[in-house]
ZAMARGU-4260 file (C-alpha; in steps of 0.2 Angstrom, whole numbers, plus 5000, padded with zeros to 4 digits):
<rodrens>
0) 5444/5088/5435 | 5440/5072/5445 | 5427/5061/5442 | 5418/5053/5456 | 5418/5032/5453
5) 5400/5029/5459 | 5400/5011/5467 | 5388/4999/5460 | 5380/4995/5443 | 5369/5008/5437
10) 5348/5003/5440 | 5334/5013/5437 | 5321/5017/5451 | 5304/5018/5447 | 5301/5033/5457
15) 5311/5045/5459 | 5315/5052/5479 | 5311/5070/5482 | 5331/5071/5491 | 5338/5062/5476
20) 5334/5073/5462 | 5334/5091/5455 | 5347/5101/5466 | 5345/5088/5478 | 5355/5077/5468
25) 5373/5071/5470 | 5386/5077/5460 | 5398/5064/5453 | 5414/5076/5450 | 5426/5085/5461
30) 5436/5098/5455 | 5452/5106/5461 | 5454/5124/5463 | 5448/5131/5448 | 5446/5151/5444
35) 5427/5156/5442 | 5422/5173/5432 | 5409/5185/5444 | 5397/5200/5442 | 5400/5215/5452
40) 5413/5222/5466 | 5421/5206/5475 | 5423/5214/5493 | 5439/5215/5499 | 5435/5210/5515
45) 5435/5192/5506 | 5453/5194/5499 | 5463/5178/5506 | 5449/5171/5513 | 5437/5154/5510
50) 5418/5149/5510 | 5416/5131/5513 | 5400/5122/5514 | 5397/5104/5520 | 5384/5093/5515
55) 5379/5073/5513 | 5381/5068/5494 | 5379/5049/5494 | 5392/5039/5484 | 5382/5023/5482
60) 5361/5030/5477 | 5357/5016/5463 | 5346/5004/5473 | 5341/5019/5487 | 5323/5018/5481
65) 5312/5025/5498 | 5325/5023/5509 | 5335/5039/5509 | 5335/5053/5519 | 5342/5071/5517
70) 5353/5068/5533 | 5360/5053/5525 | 5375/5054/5512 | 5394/5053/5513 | 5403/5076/5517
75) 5406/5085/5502 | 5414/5100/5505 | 5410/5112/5493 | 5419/5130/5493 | 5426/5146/5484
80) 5444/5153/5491 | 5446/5170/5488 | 5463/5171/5480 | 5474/5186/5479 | 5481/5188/5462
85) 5488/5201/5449 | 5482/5207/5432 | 5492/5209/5418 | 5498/5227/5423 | 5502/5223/5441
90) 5488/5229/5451 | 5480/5216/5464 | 5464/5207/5463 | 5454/5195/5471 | 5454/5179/5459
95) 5438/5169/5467 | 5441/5148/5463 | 5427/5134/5466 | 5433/5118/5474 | 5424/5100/5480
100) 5430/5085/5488 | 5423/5072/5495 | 5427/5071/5514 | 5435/5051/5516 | 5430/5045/5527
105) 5432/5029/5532 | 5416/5023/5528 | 5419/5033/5511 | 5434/5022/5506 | 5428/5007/5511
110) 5414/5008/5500 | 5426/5015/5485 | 5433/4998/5488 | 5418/4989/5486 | 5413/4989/5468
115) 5398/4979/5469 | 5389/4991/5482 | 5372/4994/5477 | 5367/5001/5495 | 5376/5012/5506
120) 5386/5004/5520 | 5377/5013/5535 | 5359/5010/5536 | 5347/5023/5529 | 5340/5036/5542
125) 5324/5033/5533 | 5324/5016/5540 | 5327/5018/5555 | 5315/5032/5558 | 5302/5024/5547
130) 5287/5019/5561 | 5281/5003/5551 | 5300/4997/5552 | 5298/4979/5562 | 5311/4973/5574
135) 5319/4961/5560 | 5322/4974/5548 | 5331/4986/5559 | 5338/4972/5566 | 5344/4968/5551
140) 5349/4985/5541 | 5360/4984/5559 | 5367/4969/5558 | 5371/4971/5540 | 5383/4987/5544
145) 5389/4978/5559 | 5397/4964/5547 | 5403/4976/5536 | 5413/4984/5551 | 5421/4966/5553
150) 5424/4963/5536 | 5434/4978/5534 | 5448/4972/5549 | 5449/4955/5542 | 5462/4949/5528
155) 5459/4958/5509 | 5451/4974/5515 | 5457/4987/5509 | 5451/5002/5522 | 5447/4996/5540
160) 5430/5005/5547 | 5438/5012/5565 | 5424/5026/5564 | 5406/5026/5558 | 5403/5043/5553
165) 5401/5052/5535 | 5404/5069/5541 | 5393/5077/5532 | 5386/5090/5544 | 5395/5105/5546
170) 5415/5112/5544 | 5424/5126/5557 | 5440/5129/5564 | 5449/5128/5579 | 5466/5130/5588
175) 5474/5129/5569 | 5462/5116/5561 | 5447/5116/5551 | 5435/5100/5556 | 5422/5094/5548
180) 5407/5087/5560 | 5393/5074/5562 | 5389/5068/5576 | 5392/5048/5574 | 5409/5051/5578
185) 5424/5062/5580 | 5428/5079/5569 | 5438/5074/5556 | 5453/5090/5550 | 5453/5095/5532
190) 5465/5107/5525 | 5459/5126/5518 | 5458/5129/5505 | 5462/5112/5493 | 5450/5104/5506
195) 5459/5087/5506 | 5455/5076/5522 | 5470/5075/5534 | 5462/5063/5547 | 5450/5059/5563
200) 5454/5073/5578 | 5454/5065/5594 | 5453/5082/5606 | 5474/5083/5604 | 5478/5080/5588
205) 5474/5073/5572 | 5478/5059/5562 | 5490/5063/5548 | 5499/5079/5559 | 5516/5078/5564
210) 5517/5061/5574 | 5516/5072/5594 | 5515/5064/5613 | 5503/5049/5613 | 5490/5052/5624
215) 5481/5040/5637 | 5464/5035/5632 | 5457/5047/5646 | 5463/5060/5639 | 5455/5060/5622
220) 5438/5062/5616 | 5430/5044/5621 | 5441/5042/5638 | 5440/5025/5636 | 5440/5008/5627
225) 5425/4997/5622 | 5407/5000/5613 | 5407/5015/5627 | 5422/5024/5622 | 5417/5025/5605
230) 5401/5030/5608 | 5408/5044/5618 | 5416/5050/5601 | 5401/5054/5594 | 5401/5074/5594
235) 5388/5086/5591 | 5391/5096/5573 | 5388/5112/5582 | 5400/5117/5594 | 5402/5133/5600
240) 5419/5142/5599 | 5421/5157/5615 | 5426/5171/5602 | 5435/5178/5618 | 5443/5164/5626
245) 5446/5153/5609 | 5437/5137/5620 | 5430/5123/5609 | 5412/5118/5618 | 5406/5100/5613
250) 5394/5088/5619 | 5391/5069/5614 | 5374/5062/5615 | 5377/5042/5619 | 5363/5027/5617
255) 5369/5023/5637 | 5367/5029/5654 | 5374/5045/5657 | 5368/5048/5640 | 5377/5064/5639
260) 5395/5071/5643 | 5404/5086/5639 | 5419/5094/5633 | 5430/5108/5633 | 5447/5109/5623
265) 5455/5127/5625 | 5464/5133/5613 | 5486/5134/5612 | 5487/5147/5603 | 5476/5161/5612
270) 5487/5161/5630 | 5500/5176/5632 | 5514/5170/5641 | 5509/5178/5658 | 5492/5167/5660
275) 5488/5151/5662 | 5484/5139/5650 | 5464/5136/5650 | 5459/5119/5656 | 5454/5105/5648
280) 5437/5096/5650 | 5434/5081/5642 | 5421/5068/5642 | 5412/5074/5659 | 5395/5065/5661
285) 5378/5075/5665 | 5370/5067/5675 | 5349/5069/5675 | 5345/5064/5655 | 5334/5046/5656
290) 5336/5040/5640 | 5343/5042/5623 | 5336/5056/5614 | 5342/5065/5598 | 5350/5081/5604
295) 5359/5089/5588 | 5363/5107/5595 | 5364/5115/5610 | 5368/5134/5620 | 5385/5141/5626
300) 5384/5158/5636 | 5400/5166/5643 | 5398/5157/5659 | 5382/5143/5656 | 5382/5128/5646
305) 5363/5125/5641 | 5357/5106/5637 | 5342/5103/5627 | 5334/5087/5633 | 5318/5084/5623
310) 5305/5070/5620 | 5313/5067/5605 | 5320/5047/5609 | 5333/5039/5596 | 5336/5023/5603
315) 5337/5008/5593 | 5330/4998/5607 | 5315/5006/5608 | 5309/4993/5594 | 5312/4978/5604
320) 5297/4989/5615 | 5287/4989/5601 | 5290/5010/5597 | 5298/5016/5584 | 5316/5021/5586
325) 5315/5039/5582 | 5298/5043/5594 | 5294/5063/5597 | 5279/5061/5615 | 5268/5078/5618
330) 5264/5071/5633 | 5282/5074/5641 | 5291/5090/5644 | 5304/5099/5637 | 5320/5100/5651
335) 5335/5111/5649 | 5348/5111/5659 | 5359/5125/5663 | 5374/5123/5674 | 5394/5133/5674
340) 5403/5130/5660 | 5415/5116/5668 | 5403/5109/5681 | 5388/5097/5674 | 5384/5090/5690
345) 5376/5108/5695 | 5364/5107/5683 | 5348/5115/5687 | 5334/5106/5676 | 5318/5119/5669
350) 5304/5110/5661 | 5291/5116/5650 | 5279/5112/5636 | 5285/5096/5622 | 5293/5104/5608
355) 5308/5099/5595 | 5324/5110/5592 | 5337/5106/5578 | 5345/5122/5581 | 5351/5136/5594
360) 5354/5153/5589 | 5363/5162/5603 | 5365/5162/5620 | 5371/5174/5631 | 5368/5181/5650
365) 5359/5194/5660 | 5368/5200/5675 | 5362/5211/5690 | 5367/5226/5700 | 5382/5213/5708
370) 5387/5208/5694 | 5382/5192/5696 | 5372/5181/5680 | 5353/5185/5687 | 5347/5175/5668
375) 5355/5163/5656 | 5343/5168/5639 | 5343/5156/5623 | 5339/5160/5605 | 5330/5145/5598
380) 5322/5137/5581 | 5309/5129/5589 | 5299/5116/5582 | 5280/5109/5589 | 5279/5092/5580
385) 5297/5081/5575 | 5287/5082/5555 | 5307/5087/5550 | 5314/5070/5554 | 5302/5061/5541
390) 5298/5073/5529 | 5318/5072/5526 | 5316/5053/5521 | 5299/5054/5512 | 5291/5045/5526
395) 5273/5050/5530 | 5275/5057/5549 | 5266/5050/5563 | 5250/5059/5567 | 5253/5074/5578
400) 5244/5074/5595 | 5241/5090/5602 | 5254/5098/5613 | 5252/5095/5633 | 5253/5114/5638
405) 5262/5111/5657 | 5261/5129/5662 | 5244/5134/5670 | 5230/5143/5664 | 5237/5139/5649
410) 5226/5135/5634 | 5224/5121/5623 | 5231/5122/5602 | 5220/5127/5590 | 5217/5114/5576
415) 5223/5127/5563 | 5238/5123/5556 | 5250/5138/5552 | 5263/5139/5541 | 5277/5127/5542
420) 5295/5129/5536 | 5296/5110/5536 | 5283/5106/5527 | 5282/5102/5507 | 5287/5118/5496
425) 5274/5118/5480 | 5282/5128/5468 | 5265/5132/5461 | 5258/5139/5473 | 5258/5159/5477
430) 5265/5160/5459 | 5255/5170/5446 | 5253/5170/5428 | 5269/5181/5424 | 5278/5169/5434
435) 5281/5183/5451 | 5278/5175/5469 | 5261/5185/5475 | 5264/5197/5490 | 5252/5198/5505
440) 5246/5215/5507 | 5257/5226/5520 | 5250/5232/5536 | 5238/5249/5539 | 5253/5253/5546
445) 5270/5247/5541 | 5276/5252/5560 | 5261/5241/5567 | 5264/5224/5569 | 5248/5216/5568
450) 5242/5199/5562 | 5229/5196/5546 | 5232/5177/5544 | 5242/5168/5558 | 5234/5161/5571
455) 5251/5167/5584 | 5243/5152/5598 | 5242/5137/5588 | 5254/5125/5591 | 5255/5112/5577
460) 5269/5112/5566 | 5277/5127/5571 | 5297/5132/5566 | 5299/5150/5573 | 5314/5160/5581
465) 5309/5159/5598 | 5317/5165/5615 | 5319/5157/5632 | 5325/5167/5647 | 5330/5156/5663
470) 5331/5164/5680 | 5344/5159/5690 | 5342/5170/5704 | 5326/5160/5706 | 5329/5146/5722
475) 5334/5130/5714 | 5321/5122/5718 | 5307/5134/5708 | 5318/5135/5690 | 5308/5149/5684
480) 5308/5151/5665 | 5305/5167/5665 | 5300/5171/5647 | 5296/5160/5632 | 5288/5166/5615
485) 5291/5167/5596 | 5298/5180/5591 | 5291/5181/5573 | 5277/5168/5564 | 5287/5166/5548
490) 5296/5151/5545 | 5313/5153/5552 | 5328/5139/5554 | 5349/5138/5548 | 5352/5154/5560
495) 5367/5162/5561 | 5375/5180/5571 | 5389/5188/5568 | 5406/5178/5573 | 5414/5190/5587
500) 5397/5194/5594 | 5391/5175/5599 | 5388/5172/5616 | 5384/5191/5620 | 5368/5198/5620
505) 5370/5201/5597 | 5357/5212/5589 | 5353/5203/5573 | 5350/5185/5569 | 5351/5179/5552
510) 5342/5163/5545 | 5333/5156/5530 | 5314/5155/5526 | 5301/5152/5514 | 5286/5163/5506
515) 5276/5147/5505 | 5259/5152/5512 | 5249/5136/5509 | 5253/5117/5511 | 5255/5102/5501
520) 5257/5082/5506 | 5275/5079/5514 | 5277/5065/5502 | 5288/5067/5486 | 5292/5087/5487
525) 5307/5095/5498 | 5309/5110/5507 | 5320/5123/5497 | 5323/5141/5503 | 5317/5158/5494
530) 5321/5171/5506 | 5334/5174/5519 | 5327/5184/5536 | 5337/5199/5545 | 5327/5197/5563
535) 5333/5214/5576 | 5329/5202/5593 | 5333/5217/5604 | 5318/5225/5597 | 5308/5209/5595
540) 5312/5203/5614 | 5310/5222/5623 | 5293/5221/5613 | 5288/5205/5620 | 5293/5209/5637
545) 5283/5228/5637 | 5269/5217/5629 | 5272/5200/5633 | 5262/5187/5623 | 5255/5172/5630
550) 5269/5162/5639 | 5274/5145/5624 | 5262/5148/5613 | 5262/5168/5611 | 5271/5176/5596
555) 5277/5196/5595 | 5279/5199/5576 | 5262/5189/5567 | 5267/5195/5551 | 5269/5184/5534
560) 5283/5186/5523 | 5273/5195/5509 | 5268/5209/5523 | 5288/5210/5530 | 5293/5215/5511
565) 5280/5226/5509 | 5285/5235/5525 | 5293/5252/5520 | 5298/5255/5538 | 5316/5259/5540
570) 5317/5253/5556 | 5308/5237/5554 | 5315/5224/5564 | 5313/5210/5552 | 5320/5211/5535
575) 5319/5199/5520 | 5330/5195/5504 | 5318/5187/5494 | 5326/5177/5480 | 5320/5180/5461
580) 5306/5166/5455 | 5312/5148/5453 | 5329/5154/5464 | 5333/5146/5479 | 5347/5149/5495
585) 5355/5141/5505 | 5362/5144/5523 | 5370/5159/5523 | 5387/5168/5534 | 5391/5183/5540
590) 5406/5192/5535 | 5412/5207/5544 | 5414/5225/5535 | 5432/5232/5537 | 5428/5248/5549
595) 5411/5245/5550 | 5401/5255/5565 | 5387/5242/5566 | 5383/5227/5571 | 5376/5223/5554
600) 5388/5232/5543 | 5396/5217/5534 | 5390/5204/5519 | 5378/5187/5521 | 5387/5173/5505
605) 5376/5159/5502 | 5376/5147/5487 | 5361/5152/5475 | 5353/5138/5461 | 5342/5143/5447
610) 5330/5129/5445 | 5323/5136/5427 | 5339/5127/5422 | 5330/5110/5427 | 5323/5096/5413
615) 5304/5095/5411 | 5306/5080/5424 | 5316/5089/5437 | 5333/5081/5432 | 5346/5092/5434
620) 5357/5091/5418 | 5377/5090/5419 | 5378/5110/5411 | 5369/5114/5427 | 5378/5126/5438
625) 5377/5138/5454 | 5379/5153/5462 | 5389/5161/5475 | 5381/5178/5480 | 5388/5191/5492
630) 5373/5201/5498 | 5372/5216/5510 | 5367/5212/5528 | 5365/5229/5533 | 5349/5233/5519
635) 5346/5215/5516 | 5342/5221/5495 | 5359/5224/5487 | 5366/5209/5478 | 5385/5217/5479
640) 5392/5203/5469 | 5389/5185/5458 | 5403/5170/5460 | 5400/5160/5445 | 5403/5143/5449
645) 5409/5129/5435 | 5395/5117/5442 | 5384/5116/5453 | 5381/5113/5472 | 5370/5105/5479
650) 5356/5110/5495 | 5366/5106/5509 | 5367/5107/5525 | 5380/5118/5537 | 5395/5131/5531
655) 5407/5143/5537 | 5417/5158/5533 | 5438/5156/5535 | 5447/5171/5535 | 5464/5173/5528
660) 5473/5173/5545 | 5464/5156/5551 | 5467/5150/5534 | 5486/5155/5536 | 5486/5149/5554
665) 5485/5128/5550 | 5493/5117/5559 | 5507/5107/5548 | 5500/5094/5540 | 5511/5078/5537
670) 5501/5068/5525 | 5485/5066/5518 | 5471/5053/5513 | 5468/5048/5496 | 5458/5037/5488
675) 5473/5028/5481 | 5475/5021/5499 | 5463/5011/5492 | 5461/5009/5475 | 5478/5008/5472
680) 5481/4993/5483 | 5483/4979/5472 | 5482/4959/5482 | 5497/4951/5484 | 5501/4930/5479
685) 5491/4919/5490 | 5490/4902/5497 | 5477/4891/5493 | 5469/4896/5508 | 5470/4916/5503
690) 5462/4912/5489 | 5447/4902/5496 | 5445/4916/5507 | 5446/4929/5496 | 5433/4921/5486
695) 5421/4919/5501 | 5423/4935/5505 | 5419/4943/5488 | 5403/4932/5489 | 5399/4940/5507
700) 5401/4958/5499 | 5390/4953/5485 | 5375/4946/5496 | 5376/4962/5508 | 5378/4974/5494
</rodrens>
């Protein structure tokens, strides 16, 4: 067992922040691989294989106060292998085993090797977003990081910053690696399954492999020196991965003109011998984006790339304007573009209302009688306000305007506001005396879907599973979007389909929710998850396309949670695992069923929490644990089996499922990082001169810390 050294003295805030306590809290242990004890059947569709989870879990939080938000925070990876094992007679069994490391990073290291860090080394994402920030203090939060970057390449550092991101986003594999993302900078590899950090992956190879052919600059993600090559590093945390073709699909949103470029890195180990190898794409601008923006996700089809460009603005100059940094405008459009695969300068542009989208769910394409792609479609969580980005930092949000509706005849927002998945969860709420979460009653009939509460046309603070169909064989110059509605009112967001059937037209979408019916202020709760929703789209879209809604603003399925449980319709093409009272979920995977003859024949593992094992203050107490359960994607009720985990994790962000061949499959590693690189380093004699430096610059580490 490791214990985490926590940089800084220890000081006590006066208020706690709703993203720095309960289950929300970082953990200040990593442990190796250590065997965990289980309830019920471990499937053996799990033998070999690993879960892994990635989240932010900030080393330096005792002088955070306000400013910290739930995007912040240095990559944890937290995750149970499924080792294969023997009893005591000889027969096999599945032996599951918790592990969690911190991902180090060089931001990580750097601040192990800073004792006297109060503050985390990268400004808050609270700070920057926060609208009554002034010019001087984003100025400074900025300028403060920037010296830090200097410090760490001068004489006595111990870890040079060469890359600015925590990695704390999300972890998949490719071409023989597992990488961990975050879009401030490169992937960085990790091994499976003692998840130990190997080093930054530059599109070739990663640091810490077997030293191979040095690469020119243009050849790498970046393709270039200067403040524009690095910048050019930043990669999203959700690429897409061809489950056909093996090709890695990135994108990397930049603070300059073109803004955007994209990549494509094929992977080695998929050619036969008789084809070619796929081509590589690397940094290729697209040209048509304005400004900076904060694009996190985006849509891959089998021949389409889909570019989200929303009025979401991140741009740190934006405050020398006099606006805030982080600035989401109803009075703009939506634009996405669509264009081939390796070709963004085809782009075709199609606007529509202002909304915000975090995350894509699957995109596939619609060909006709030729054979030719007739529709590129996308599967969306779409937002209508940007109340995520500063509810996350306990930031009151800018008040919402209502939505410019740029299609025609098309009517205004209601001032009603409908359930949000974003906003504050009040435990207290829906909960009666015997301490059950109250139902809604079901439909007259469970085969109707009908709607008793929702408004499905209002348009403030919307998150919904939403579908977007975009004509191509439409002239260029009319870019029809030829469908556009919810296709459910509940809450939806973290989606996921099954692996090998991304990028083609996939029946089920899986993603989290909540049952929370009634709303709260934004500032000093969090958003926690208490049910986990099975959406059937092909039902859902041919529904909405036999009756289509109102184009944006309709909804097919206006059904709450409590009415989709009560539903004892078979066939009902939304289905909800509601966790027991005071349990709570996180983003769940898929993993196939050996054999299977469905689509959803398989099992969904999420991390589960208990929060009955909370303090009377909401502190989290060091005999806290947490789950892993395996539940049943096909009838979305049976819990098949309980991981009991040796401590808790906590709410993160991003996982992923790794097979035992993938696991198998990893490229050799060479060395690894440790955080004896820098603690371990011990100063050498020095001059006179050494020594006043070294003293100066302790004295700078103290004043910026």
């Amino acid at each position: 067992m490791l214990e985490l050294t926590v940089a800084g003295p220890q000081r006590k805030r006066e208020r706690k922040h709703p993203y720095l306590e309960g289950n929300f809290a970082p953990i200040r242990q990593t442990l190796p691989l250590t065997p965990c004890s289980h309830v019920g059947s471990i499937p053996e569709e799990l033998a070999g294989g690993q879960y892994v989870r990635n989240g932010g879990n900030p080393v330096t939080i005792e002088d955070l106060g306000r400013d910290a938000h739930f995007f912040d925070g240095d990559g944890m990876l937290c995750g149970v292998s499924f080792a294969r094992a023997q009893n005591p007679d000889g027969s096999s069994k599945v032996q599951p085993e918790f592990v969690n490391q911190h991902i180090l990073t060089d931001i990580y290291l750097s601040s192990l090797s800073m004792p006297s860090l109060r503050r985390p080394i990268l400004p808050s994402i609270a700070t920057l977003v926060n609208p009554l920030s002034s010019l001087i203090t984003v100025g400074l939060v900025i300028l403060r990081t920037v010296v830090f970057v200097i410090l760490s390449f001068l004489a006595g550092s111990r870890q040079a910053i060469r890359k600015i991101s925590v990695s704390n986003t999300s972890i998949f594999f490719h071409d023989g690696r597992a990488l961990a993302g975050c879009e401030s900078g490169p992937p960085m590899r990790v091994t499976l399954p003692r998840l130990e950090t190997v080093g930054w992956y530059n599109g070739q190879q990663a640091e810490g492999e077997p030293r191979g052919p040095q690469y020119p600059r243009k050849e790498v993600l970046g393709g270039g020196d200067g403040l524009m090559g690095f910048m050019k590093e930043w990669t999203t945390a959700h690429p897409k991965i061809d489950p056909v073709t093996g090709e890695l699909f990135l994108f990397h949103s930049t603070f300059a003109p073109p803004y955007v470029h994209c990549s494509i890195i094929p992977d080695s180990r998929r050619r036969s011998p008789k084809s070619e190898a796929p081509s590589r794409l690397l940094n290729a601008p697209l040209p048509g984006v304005k400004s900076a923006k904060m694009m996190h996700d985006f849509g891959v089809s089998p021949t389409h790339t889909v570019i989200m460009d929303l009025p979401l603005s991140l741009d740190p100059l934006n405050v020398a304007k006099g606006r805030p940094v982080v600035e989401y405008d109803t009075n703009k459009p939506s634009r996405f573009a669509v264009f081939p695969r390796r070709n963004p300068s085809a782009a075709r542009w199609f606007e529509t209302s202002a909304c915000c989208i975090f995350h894509t769910a699957n995109t596939w394409d619609t060909l006709d009688s030729s054979g030719q792609v007739s529709e590129v479609n996308l599967l969306t969580c779409r937002l209508t306000t940007a109340s995520v980005v500063f509810a996350a930092g306990n930031l009151q949000p800018p008040k919402a305007t209502p939505v410019k509706l740029l299609e025609e005849h098309a009517e205004p927002a209601k001032p009603e506001k409908p359930i949000s998945f974003f906003d504050s969860y009040d435990s207290d709420d829906d909960i009666d005396e015997e301490g059950s979460i109250v139902m809604q009653p079901a439909p007259a009939s469970s085969n109707s879907i009908v709607s008793t509460q929702f408004d499905p046309t209002n348009e403030l603070d919307q998150c919904r599973l939403y579908y977007h169909s975009f004509a191509l064989s439409s002239p260029p110059t009319a870019n029809t979007i030829t469908n556009q509605f919810a296709l459910a009112a509940i809450p939806f967001e973290f989606p996921s389909v099954r692996p090998s059937v991304e990028m083609s037209a996939a029946r089920y979408i899986y993603g989290c929710s909540t049952s929370k019916n009634s709303f709260g202020t934004a500032l000093g709760r969090a958003v926690k998850i208490d049910a986990l929703v099975k959406a059937d789209v092909h039902h859902l879209i041919a529904q909405g396309k036999a009756h289509p809604p109102r184009s944006v603003t309709g909804c097919v399925d206006t059904r709450t949670i409590g009415q989709i449980v009560a539903s004892t319709d078979p066939d009902d093409p939304m289905k909800v695992f509601r966790m027991p009272p005071g349990w709570f979920a996180q983003e769940p995977r898929f993993v196939a069923r050996k054999g299977g003859e469905r689509e959803d024949d398989g099992f969904l593992l999420t991390y589960a929490f208990d929060e009955k094992q909370l303090g009377e203050t909401g502190e989290c107490g060091p005999d806290a644990r947490s789950e892993l359960w395996v539940i049943d994607a096909r009838d979305m009720q049976t819990l098949v089996c309980r991981i009991e985990l040796p401590q808790r994790v906590p709410y993160g962000l991003h996982g992923n499922w790794f097979s035992e061949e993938e696991i198998l499959s990893q490229r050799e590693v060479e060395r690894v990082r440790s955080t004896a690189d820098v603690l371990g380093k011990h100063q050498e004699e020095m001059s006179t001169l050494g020594v006043i430096w070294m003293g100066t610059r302790r004295w700078m580490e103290r004043q910026l810390a």
